[in-house]
C-alpha beads as a LAMMPS data file, in Angstrom:
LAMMPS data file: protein, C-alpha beads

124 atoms
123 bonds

1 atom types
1 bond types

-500.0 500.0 xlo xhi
-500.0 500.0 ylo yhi
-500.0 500.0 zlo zhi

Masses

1 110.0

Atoms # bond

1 1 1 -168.028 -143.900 444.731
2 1 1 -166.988 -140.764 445.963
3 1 1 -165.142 -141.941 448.530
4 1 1 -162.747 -144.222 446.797
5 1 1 -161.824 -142.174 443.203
6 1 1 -158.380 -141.711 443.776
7 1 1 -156.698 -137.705 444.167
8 1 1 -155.661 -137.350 440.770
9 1 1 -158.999 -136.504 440.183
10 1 1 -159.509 -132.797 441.032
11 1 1 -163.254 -133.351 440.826
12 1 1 -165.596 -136.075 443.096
13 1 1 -168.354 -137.382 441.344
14 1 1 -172.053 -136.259 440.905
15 1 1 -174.879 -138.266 440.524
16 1 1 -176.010 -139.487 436.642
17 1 1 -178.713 -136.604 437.714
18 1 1 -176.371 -133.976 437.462
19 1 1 -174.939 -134.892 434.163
20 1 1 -175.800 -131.717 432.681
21 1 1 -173.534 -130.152 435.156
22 1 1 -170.205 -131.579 434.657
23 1 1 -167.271 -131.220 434.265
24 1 1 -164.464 -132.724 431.292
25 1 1 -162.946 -134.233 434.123
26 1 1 -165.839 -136.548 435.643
27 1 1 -166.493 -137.703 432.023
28 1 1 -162.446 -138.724 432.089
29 1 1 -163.787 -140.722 435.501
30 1 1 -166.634 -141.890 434.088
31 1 1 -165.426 -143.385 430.633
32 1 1 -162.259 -145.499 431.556
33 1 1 -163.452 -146.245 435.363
34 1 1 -166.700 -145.908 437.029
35 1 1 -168.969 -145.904 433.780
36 1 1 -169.436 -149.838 433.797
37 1 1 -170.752 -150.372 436.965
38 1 1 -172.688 -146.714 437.045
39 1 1 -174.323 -146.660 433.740
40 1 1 -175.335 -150.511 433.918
41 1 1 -179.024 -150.052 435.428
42 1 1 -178.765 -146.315 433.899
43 1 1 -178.915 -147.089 430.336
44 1 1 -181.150 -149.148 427.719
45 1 1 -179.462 -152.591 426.808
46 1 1 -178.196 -151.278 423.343
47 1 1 -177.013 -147.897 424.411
48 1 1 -174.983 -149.753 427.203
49 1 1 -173.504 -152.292 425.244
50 1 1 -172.463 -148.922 422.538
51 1 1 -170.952 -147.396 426.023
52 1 1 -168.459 -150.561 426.786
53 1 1 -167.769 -150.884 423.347
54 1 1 -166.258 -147.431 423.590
55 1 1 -164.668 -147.906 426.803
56 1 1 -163.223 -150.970 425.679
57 1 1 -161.793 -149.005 422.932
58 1 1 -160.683 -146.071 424.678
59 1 1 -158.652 -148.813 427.451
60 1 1 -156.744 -149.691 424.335
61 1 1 -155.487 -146.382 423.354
62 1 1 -154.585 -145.294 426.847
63 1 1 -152.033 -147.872 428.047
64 1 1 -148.742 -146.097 427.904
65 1 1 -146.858 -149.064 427.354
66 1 1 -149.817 -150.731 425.001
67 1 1 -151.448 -148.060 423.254
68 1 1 -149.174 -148.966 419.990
69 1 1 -149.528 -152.637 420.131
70 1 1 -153.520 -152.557 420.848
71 1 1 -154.520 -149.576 418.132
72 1 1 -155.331 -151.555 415.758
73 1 1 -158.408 -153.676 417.806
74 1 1 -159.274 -150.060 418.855
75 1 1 -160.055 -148.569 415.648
76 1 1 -162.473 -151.229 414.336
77 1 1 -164.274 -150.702 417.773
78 1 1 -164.454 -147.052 417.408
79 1 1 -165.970 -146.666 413.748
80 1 1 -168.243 -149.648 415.349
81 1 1 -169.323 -147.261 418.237
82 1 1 -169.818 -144.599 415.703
83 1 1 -171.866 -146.416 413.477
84 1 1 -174.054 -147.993 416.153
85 1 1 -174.686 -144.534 417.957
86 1 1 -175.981 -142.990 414.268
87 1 1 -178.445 -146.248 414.704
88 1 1 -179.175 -146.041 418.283
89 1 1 -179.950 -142.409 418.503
90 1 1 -180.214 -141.243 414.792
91 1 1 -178.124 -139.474 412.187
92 1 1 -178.473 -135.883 413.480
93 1 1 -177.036 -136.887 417.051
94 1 1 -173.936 -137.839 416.049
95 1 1 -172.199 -134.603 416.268
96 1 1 -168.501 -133.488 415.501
97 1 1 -167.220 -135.169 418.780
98 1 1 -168.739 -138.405 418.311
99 1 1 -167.619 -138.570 414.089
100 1 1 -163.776 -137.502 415.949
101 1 1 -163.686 -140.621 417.565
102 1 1 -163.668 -142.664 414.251
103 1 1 -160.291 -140.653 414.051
104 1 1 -158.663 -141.512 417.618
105 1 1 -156.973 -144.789 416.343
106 1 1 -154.837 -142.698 413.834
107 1 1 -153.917 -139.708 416.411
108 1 1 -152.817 -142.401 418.787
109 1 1 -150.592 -143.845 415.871
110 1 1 -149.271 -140.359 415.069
111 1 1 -149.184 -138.875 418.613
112 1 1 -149.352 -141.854 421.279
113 1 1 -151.785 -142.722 424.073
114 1 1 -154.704 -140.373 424.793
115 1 1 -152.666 -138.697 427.920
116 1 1 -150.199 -137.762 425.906
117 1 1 -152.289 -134.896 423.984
118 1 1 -155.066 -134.431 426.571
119 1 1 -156.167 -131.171 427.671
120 1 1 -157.785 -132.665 430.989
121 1 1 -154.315 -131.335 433.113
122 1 1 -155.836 -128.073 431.594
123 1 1 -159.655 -127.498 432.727
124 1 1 -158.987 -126.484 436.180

Bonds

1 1 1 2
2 1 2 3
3 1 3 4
4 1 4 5
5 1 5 6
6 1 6 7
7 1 7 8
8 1 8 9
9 1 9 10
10 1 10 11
11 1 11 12
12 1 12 13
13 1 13 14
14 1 14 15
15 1 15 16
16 1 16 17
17 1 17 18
18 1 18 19
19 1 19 20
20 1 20 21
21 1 21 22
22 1 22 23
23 1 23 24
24 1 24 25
25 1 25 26
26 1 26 27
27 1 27 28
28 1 28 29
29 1 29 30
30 1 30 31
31 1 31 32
32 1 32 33
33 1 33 34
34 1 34 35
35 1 35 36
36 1 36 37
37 1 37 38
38 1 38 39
39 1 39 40
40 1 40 41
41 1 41 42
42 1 42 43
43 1 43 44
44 1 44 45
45 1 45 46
46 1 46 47
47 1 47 48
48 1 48 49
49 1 49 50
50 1 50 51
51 1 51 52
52 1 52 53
53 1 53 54
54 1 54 55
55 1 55 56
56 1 56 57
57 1 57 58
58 1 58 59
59 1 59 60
60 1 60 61
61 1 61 62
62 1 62 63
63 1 63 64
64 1 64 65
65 1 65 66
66 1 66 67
67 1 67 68
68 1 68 69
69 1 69 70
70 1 70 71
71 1 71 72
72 1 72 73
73 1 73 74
74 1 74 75
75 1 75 76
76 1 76 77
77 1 77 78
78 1 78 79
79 1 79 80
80 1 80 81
81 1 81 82
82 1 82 83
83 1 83 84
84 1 84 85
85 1 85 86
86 1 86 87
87 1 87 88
88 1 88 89
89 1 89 90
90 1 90 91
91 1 91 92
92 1 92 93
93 1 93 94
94 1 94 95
95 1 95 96
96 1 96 97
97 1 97 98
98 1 98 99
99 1 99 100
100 1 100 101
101 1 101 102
102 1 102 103
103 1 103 104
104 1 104 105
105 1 105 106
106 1 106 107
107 1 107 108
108 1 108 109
109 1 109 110
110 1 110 111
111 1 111 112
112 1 112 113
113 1 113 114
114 1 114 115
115 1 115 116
116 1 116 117
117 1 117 118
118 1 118 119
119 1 119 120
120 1 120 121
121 1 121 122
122 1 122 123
123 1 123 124
């Protein structure tokens, strides 16, 4: 994959081996883009289908042009993501940025697609 992510992406990727490592920005490459096909043969069956359920979301909320039409589908999916990570993993992993996405549906509404209040332009 390295070879093809496109050069709005400061960083290349690392191997899943690295994760520890990275960077915001190769978790912004890895959530809307490469995740699906990486974390397939990476993750247990439940924990993967919990990953595209949040990608799925998180396409919803990022389309400039779409992100106020699709909200709505997005928010069930993200209190569904939530929920199924406190089952998946237990209550004590789901930390403050995991609950916040249960809250990205109405920030979109109030503030528009994730872009527009990222702090990825900011990391490097």
């Amino acid at each position: 994959l390295v070879t093809e992510v496109p050069k709005e992406f400061a960083r290349k990727p690392r191997s899943t081996t690295e994760v520890d490592c990275w960077k915001a920005m190769e978790f912004r490459l890895l959530l809307p883009y490469t995740g699906p096909a990486v974390l397939k043969s990476v993750l247990h069956p439940g924990s993967y289908m919990n990953f595209l359920t949040l990608h799925c979301a998180t396409f919803l909320v990022s389309s400039l042009s779409l992100s106020h039409q699709y909200v709505y589908h997005a928010e069930p999916l993200h209190h569904h993501f939530v929920r199924t990570f406190a089952k998946l993993y237990g209550d004590e992993k789901v930390s403050y940025n995991v609950h916040c996405v249960s809250h990205l549906a109405p920030d979109v509404r109030n503030q528009g697609p994730l872009d527009a209040f990222s702090t990825f332009p900011f990391e490097n």
